[in-house]
N, C-alpha and C positions, 0 to 999 in steps of 0.2 A: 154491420161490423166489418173493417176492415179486413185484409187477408195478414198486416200487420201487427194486429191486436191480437190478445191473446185474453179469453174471459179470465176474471178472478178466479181463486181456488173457491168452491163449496166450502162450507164448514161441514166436517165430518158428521155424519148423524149417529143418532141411538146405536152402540154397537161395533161401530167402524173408525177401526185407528187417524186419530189424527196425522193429518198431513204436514210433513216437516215443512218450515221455511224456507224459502231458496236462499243456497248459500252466497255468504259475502263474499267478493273478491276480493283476493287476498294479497297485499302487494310487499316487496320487499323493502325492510326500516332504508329510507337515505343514508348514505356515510357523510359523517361533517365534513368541512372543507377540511381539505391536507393539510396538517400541520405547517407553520414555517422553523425547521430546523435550526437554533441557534447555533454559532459559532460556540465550541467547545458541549457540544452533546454529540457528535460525526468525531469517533477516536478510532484507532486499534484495540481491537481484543472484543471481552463480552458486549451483545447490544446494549442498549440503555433504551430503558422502559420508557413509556411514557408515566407510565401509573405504578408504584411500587410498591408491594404489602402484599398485590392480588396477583394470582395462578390460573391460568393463561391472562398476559396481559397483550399491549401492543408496542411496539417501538420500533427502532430501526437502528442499523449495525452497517458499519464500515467494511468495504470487502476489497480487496485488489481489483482492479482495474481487470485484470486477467479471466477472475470469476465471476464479471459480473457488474462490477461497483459496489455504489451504496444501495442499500434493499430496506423497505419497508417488513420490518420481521412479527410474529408470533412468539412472544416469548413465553416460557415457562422456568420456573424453579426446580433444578432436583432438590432427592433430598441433604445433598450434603450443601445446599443452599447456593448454589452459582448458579446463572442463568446461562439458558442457551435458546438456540433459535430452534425452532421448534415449525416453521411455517415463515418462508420468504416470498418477496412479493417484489416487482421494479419500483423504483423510487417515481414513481408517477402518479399518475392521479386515479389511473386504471387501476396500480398497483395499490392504491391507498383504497380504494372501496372494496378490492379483492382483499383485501386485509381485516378491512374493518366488517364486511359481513364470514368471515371465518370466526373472528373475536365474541362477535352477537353468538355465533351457535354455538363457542364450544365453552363462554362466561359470562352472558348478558348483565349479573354483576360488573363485569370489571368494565364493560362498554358504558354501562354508567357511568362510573369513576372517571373513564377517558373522556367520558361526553362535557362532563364540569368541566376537569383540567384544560381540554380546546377551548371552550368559551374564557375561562379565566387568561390564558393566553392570546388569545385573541382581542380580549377586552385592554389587556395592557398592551399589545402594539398598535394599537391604535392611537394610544395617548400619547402625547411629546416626550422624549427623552426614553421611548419603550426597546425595546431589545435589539441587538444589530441586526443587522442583514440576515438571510438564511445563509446555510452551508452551502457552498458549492466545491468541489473538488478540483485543487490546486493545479494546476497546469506543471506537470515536468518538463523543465525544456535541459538540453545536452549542454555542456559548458560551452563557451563561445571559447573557440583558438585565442590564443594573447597570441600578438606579432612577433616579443620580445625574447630574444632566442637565450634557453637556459646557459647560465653561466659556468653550473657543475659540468654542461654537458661539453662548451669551450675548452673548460681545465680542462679536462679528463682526455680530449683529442690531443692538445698539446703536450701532456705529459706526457700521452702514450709514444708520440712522436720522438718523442727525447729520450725517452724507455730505451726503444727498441736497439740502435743502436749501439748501445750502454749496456748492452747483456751482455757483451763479453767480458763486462768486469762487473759479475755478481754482484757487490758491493751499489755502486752506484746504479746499478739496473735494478734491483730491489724498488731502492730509495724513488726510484722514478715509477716503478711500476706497480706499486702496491699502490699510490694513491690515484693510481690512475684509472684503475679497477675501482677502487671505493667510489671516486666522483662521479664513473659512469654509472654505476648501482644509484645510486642518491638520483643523479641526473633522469636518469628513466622512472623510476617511481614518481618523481617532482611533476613530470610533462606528463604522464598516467594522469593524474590528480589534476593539473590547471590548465595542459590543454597550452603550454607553452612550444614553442617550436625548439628545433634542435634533437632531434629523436635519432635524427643519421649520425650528429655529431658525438651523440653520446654513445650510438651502439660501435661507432668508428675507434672512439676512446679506450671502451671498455674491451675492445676484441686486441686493438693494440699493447695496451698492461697485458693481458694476460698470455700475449704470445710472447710479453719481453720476458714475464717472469719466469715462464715456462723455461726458455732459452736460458734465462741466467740460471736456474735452478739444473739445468742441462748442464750446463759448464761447469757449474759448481761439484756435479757429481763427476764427469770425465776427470779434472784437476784434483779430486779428490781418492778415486782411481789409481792416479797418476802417480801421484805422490806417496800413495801408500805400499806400489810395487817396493819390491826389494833395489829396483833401479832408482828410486827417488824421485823428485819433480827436474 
């Protein structure tokens, strides 16, 4: 006999406890393939299950970019009946068998359920006209500048110019310089939002109006002053 071999067990005799079998090796269930996420199952707010009715199930939940992204979740039901995630996982493939043998120890019911639902899914993307694409998360890109220099932000330089010297007669420095303040407000919110040029023109505008108003509101109090002494205007 070899130094490799190893004799059979004796069967126990008259007396003497039988000898257990040698144990199986014991391997861990496979996770099915990773789902493919349809478009409009990837939202904000609670996950969305794969399997619904059953506690702990499995799914996946939309997250900021900041925390994380999207994640392969564990979900659970409280009892005022809203889900939450209970066990997250990376939206990968590592993440999906890390998910899916969590789900086997803490529902093997509901790993069932999920086991159908993948195959049924699976069996319809394959056929022609089967489900779109999976989810992928939308690229945010920053507005692109327009060339086209704001028009509020034009007026607003111009009237103020015309303001300014007009504040010595309250009346017409007003008239000049109240809208010249409004156009530069409007004007800088508008270039905020599309990323238009004209952002000097506007802050040039709006500083103008309100130093004519100032000015004329100045004059309007001296002359009012003035006129109310017992000397008269």
């Amino acid at each position: 006999m070899s130094e490799n071999q190893h004799p059979a067990p004796e069967p126990a005799g008259p007396g003497q406890p039988a000898q257990p079998d040698p144990p199986l090796a014991t391997a861990r269930p496979p996770a099915p393939a990773m789902p493919v996420i349809r478009p409009g199952e990837m939202y904000d707010g609670p996950p969305h299950p794969l399997v619904d009715g059953v506690s702990p199930t499995i799914g996946w939940q939309k997250q900021p970019e900041a925390r994380g992204g999207p994640v392969f979740v564990i979900i659970a039901r409280t009892r005022l009946g809203t889900l939450r995630a209970a066990g997250r996982f990376p939206l990968t493939e590592d993440g999906w068998d890390q998910a899916w043998q969590a789900l086997v120890k803490a529902n093997p019911v509901a790993a069932g359920k999920a086991w159908a639902v993948l195959a049924a899914r699976a069996a319809s993307a394959s056929q022609p006209g089967g489900p779109p694409p999976p989810y992928l998360p939308t690229p945010i890109y920053p507005p692109a500048r327009v060339g086209r220099t704001s028009r509020s932000a034009v007026a607003s330089l111009v009237l103020g110019i015309i303001a300014l010297p007009l504040a010595f007669d309250f009346g017409a420095g007003i008239i000049f310089a109240i809208p010249a303040v409004i156009l530069g407000l409007v004007a800088l919110g508008t270039i905020r939002q599309t990323g238009a040029a004209g952002r000097g023109l506007a802050i040039a505008g709006l500083t103008l109006g309100i130093a004519a108003l100032a000015f004329a509101v100045f004059v309007f109090a001296v002359l009012f002053v003035a006129c109310s002494s017992p000397a008269g205007c």
